[in-house]
C-alpha positions in Angstrom: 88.6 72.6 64.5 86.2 69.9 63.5 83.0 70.2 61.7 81.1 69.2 64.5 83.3 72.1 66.4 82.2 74.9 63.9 78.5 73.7 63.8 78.4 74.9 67.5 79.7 77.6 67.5 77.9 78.5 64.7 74.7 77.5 66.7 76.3 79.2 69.6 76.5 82.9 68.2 73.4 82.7 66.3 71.4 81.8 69.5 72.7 83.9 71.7 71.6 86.5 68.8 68.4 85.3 69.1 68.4 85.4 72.6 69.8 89.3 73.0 66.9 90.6 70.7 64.8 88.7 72.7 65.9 90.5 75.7 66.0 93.7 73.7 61.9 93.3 73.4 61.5 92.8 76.7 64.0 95.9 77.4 66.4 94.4 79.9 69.2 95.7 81.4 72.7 94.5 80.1 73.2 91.8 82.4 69.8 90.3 81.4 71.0 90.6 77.8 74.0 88.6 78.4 72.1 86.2 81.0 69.5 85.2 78.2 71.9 85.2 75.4 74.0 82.6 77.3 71.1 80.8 78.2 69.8 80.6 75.0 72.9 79.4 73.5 73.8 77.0 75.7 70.8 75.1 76.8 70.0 72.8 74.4 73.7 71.4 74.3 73.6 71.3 78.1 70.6 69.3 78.0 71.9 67.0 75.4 75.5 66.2 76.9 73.2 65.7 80.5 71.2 63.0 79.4 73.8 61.6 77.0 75.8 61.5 80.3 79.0 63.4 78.8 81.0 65.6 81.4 81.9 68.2 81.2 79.3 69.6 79.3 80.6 71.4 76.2 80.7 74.5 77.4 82.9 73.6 80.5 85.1 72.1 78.6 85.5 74.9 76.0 84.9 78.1 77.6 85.3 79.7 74.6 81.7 79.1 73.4 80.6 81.1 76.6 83.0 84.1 75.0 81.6 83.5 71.6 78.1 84.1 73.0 78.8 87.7 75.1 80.5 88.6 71.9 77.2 87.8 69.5 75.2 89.1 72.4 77.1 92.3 72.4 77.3 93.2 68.7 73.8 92.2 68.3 73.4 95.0 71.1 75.2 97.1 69.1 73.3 96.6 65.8 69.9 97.0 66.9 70.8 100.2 68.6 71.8 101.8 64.9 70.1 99.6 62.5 66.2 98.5 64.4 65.8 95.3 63.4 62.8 93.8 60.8 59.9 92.3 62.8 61.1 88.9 61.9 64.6 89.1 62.6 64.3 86.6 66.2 62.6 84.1 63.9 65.0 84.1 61.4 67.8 84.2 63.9 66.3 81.1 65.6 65.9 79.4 62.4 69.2 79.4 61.7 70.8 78.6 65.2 68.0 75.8 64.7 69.5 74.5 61.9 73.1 74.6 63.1 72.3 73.3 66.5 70.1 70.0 65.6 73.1 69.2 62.9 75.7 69.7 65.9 73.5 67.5 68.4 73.3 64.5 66.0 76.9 64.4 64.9 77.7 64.2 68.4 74.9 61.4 68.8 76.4 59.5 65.9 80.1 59.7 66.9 79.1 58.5 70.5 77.6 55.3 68.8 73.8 56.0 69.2 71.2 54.5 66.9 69.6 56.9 64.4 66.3 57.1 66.4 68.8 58.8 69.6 70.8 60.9 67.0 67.3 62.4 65.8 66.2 62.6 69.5 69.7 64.1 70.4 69.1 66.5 67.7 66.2 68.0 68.3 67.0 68.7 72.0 70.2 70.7 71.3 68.2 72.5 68.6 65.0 73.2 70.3 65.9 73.6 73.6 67.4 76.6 74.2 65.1 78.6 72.2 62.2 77.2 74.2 64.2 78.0 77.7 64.7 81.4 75.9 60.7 81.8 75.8 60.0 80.7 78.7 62.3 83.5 80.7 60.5 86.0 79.0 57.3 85.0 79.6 56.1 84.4 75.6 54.4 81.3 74.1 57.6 79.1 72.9 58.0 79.5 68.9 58.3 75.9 69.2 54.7 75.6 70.1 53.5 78.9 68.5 50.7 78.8 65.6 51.7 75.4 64.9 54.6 76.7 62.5 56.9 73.9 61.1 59.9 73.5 63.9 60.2 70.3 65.2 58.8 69.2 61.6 61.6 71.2 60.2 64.7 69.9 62.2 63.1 66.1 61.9 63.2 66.5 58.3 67.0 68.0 58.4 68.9 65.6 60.6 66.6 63.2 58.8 68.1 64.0 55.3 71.5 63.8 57.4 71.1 61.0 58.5 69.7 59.8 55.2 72.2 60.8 53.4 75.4 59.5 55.6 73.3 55.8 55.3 74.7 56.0 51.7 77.7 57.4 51.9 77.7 60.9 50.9 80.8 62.5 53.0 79.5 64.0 56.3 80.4 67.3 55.5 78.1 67.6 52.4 75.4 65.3 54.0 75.7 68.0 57.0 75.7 71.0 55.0 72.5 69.4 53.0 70.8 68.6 56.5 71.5 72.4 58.0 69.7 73.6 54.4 66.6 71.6 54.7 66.1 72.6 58.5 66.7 76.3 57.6 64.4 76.4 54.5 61.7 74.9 55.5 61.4 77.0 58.9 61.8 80.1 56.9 59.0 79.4 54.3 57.0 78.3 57.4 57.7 82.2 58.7 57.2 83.5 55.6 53.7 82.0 54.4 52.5 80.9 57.3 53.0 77.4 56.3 51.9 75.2 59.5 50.1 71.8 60.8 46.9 71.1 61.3 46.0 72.1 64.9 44.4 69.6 67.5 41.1 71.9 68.2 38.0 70.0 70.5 35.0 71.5 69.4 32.0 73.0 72.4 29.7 70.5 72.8 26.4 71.6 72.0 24.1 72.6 74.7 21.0 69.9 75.4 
């Protein structure tokens, strides 16, 4: 199995993770756990092989990444029902398949050829995506979007440190492994003080 391979499915089970305890707050039935989980994990790699015009889509191709996330979904379902979960625990689930994900997306940019401004676009989609499609189903402002927190700033920083690093030669496994660290470090020290972006805010004009 290649690294690219083990990224994934990485990504894969963390995501759909992410995506069961998502359905857990909105307490849906088991089918909607498994729908959301799959959804989750799948979306942003979807999106990415649609516009990078690769068929089938990863997932067709390897069904096993579809097993891999009713299995996370599942013990996930299983956890939470003995051991309740900490507040932050779909953050720092997303933070991870973040990390995995946006490393995955632009390996797979690079090895089809694509300049470095594609690879970081590629990226970002497979990381971001399927967390925001996540979000959207259940009706919650899209962490992507949420209090300005650092997560596009976070995986344009990792695949950018990839990237980076791969320009000078550092094997791709370490430059990878470096890339998955700086995504996942500076999302979770974002969650954990609030670190965030200035936000875009039009003041009332005053009354005449």
């Amino acid at each position: 199995m290649s690294l690219t391979q083990i990224l994934t499915l990485a990504g894969v089970a963390v995501f759909a993770a992410s995506g069961a305890l998502a359905a857990g707050r909105r307490s849906l039935d088991p089918i909607g756990v498994m729908v959301l989980a799959i959804v989750t994990a799948t979306g942003g790699g979807t999106l990415r092989d649609v516009l990078m015009d690769r068929h089938p889509v990863f997932w067709i191709s390897d069904p096993s990444f579809i097993g891999a996330s009713i299995a996370a979904a599942a013990a996930t379902w299983l956890w939470v029902r003995r051991f309740p979960p900490p507040d932050k625990a779909l953050q720092y689930a997303d933070a991870l398949g973040l990390a995995f994900f946006s490393i995955a997306g632009a390996r797979i940019a690079e090895a089809a050829g694509l300049s470095p401004f594609i690879c970081v676009i590629m990226g970002a989609l497979t990381g971001c995506a399927g967390g925001l499609i996540r979000d959207v189903l259940v009706a919650e402002v899209p962490l992507i979007f949420r209090q300005s927190e650092l997560y596009v700033t976070a995986c344009l920083a990792g695949i950018g440190v990839h990237l980076l690093l791969a320009a000078f030669g550092i094997p791709p496994e370490l430059s990878s492994i470096t890339g998955i660290a700086t995504i996942a470090l500076i999302r979770i020290a974002s969650i954990r003080h609030r670190i965030t972006l200035p936000v875009f805010h039009i003041p009332p004009r005053p009354d005449h």
